[in-house]
N, C-alpha and C positions, 0 to 999 in steps of 0.2 A: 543474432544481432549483427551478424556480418561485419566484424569489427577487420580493421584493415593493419596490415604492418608492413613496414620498410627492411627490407633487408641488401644488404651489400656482398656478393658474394663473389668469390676469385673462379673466374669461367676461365681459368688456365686447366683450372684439375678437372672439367667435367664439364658437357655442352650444355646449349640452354634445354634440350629436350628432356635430356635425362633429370635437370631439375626438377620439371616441372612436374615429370612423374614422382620425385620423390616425395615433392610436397603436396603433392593430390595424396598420397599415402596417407599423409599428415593433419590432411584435414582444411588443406590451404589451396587453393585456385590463384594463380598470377593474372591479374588484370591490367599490370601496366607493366612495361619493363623499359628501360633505358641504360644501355650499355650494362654496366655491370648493379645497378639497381634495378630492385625487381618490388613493386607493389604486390601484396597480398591480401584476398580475401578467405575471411574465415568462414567454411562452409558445412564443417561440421562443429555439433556443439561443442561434443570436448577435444575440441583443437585447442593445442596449447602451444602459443608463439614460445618460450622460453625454451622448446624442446626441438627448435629449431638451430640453438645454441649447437646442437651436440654432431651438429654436419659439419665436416671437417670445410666444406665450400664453402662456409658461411663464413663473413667478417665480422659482420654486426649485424645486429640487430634493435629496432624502433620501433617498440608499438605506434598508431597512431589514433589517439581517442578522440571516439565523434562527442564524446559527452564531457568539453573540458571544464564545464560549470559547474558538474555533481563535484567536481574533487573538493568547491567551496563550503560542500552540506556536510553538517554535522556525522558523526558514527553514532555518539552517545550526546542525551541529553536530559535536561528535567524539563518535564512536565509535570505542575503540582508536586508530589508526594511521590511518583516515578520517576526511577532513569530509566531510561529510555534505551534500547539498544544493552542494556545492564544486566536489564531483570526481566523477565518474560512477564509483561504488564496486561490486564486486562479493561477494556474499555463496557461497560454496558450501560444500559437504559434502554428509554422507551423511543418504539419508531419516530412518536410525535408527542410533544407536550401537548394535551388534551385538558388540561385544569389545573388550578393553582393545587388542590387537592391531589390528584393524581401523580404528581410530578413529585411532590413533596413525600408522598408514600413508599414510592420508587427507591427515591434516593436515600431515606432513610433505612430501608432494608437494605440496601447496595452498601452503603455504612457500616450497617449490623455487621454483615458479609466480608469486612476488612477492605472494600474497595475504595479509591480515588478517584479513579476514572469516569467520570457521567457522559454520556451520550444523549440528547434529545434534539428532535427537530424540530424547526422552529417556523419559514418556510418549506414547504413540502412541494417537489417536482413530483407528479402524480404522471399516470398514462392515460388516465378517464380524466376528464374537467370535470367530474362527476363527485369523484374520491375528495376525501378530506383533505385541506391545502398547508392548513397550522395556523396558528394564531400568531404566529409575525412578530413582530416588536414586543405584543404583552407577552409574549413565552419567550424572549431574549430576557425581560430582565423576572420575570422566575427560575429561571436558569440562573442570572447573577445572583438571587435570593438565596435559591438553595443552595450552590458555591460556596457563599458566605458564610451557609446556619453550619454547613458542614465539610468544610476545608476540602473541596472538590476541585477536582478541571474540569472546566466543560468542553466537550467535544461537540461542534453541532456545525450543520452543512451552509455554506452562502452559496448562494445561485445566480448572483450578477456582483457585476464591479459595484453599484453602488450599495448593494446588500455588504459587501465585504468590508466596505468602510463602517456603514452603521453600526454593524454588529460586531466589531474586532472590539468595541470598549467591555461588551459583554462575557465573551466569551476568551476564553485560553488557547485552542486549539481552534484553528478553523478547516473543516472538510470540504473539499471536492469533489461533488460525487461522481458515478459513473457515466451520468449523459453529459458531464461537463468537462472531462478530463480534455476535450479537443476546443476549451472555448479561454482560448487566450487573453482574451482581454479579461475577464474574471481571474484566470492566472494571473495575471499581472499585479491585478489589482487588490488581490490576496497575499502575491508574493510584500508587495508596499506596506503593509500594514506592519510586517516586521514579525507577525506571530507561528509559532509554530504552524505545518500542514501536515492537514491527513489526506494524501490524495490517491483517491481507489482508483482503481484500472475499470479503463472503459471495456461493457461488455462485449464489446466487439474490439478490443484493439490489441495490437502485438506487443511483446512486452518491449518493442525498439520504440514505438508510441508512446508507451509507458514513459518511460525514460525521457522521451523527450517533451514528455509536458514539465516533468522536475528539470528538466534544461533551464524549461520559459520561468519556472519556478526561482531555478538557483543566479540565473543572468539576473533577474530583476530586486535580488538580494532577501531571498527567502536563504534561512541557514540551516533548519530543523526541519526534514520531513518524513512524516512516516510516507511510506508505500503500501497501502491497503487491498488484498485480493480479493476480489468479490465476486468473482464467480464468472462466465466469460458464457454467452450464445451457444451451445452447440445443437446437433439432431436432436439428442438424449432428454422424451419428452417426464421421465418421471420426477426428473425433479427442474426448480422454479431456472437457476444456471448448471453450469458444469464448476468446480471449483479446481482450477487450475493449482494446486497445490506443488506440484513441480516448476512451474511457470515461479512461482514464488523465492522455490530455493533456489532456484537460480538467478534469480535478481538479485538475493541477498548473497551468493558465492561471486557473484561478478563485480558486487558494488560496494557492500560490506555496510551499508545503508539498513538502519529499521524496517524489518518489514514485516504487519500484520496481515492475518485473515480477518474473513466476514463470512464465516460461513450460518448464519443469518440470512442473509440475501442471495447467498450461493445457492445454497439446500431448498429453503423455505420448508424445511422441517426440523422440525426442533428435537426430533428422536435421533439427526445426524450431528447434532452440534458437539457433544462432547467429543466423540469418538474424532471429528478432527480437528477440536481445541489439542486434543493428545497429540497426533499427527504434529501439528504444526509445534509443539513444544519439543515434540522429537527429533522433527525434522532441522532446528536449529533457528526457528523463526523465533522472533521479538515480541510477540504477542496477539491477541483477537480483539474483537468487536464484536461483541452479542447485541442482540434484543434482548428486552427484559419488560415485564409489562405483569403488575399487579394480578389483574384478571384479562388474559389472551382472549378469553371468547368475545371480549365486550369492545377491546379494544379499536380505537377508530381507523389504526393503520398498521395492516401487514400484521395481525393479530396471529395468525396462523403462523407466522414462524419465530414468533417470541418464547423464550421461556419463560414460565412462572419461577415463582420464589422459590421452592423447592428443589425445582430442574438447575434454579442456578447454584443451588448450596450443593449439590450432587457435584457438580463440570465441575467446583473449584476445591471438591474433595479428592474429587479424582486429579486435580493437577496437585494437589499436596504430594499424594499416594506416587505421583509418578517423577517427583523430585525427592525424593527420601532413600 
């Protein structure tokens, strides 16, 4: 993240050269220096500016944060029936609201299953024009329907500024997905509506990207965001991403911010889902985002990496089993 800090140090006891070796040791590169202040960049991960304290050259020391908007964002919060940041929470549902029917089946076993969290989509960004798009507006307020019958959040994605407005009366949470994380004015325009976000990491972008779309996020007075991992571009053709799962604890050790997987969209196989919902409970993360879907083989979207009902009563026995 190349985070930068100021330090002050007494060039009586020791030249500038030999500093700079010490703090290359450290993990730290001088990029600016003026008299007895010296700019630093942070060049390894675990550099740790505090541990700069313990050089007798040193006077002071200042971190200098490029992200001074996140400090506005929540740690902990409610959503529905979750806190958030509290309780390792789980989000699921179907890739796409498909029918009043369908939706309603979903959530009522998600229910059965002890969950609060609903996930459905409602516009669909697709990569075919081809592919199923959503049923729009009718499956925003079967979303607020089902909500209703059974005291749910809806989680579900907006895809432009004025999508963001329409659909904030509907919905609880609103997502960002991953081809949108670089489109600021839908930031924006999400961050205004006042409601919580889920906002994924685009698959191509670093996690300083990351961060700075929760910047555009927290400037424009969003307070509550999760941070969602969904899996990132790499060579590694057998499965659908790579799921950066390190990528992840380390957002959450630097920021101390919510932050979920998706390994749904990472994988796009559902025999890997459990094994890293565990990961990610172990690793100290806040929670997942599954797919979830009645019948997977029939389904209209992304059917192939959803779980069925059974798979999902499996992954949430196995997190009982792994909190006890």
């Amino acid at each position: 993240m190349n985070e930068q800090v100021k330090i002050l140090v007494d060039i009586s006891k020791i030249n500038l050269e030999q500093i700079e070796i010490l703090l290359e040791q450290l993990g730290f590169q001088v990029v600016h220096n003026h008299e007895e202040v010296l700019i630093l960049k942070q060049v390894q991960v675990n550099a740790d500016y505090k541990a700069l304290n313990r050089l007798d050259f040193v006077v002071s020391v200042e971190p200098m944060h490029q992200f001074k908007a996140l400090e506005y964002l929540k740690r902990t919060f409610t959503l529905g029936e979750s806190e958030i940041g509290k309780e390792f929470a789980v989000i699921a549902g179907p890739c796409a609201v498909e029918s009043r029917e369908q939706l309603f089946n979903i959530a009522h076993e998600i229910f059965q299953q002890g969950l609060s969290l609903l996930r459905g989509g409602t516009f669909k960004i697709r990569t075919s024009p081809y592919a199923f798009q959503g049923l729009g507006m009718d499956a925003l307020q079967m979303l607020r329907d089902v909500a209703d019958r059974y005291h749910m959040a809806i989680v579900s994605e907006v895809v432009d500024p004025q999508h963001a407005r329409l659909a904030a009366p509907y919905i609880d949470c609103l997502q960002i997905g991953s081809r949108n994380m670089h489109n600021t004015a839908l930031l924006r325009a999400a961050a205004a509506t006042r409601k919580p976000i889920l906002l994924k990491r685009g698959f191509a972008s670093t996690i300083e990207e990351w961060l700075y779309a929760a910047e555009y996020l927290a400037l424009e007075g969003a307070r509550e965001v999760i941070f969602c991992e969904r899996g990132i571009r790499t060579f590694e053709p057998s499965m659908r991403f790579t799921l950066d799962l390190a990528g992840a604890v380390l957002l959450k050790q630097r920021t101390g911010l919510p932050v979920f997987i998706d390994p749904s969209h990472a994988t796009g196989n559902p025999n890997l889902i459990t094994p890293l919902v565990l990961a990610a409970r172990a690793a100290g993360l806040d929670g997942v985002m599954v797919e979830v879907h009645e019948n997977p083989l029939v389904a209209l979207s992304d059917g192939a990496q959803a779980l069925d009902f059974p798979s999902l009563e499996d992954m949430l026995h196995a997190l009982d089993s792994l909190s006890v």
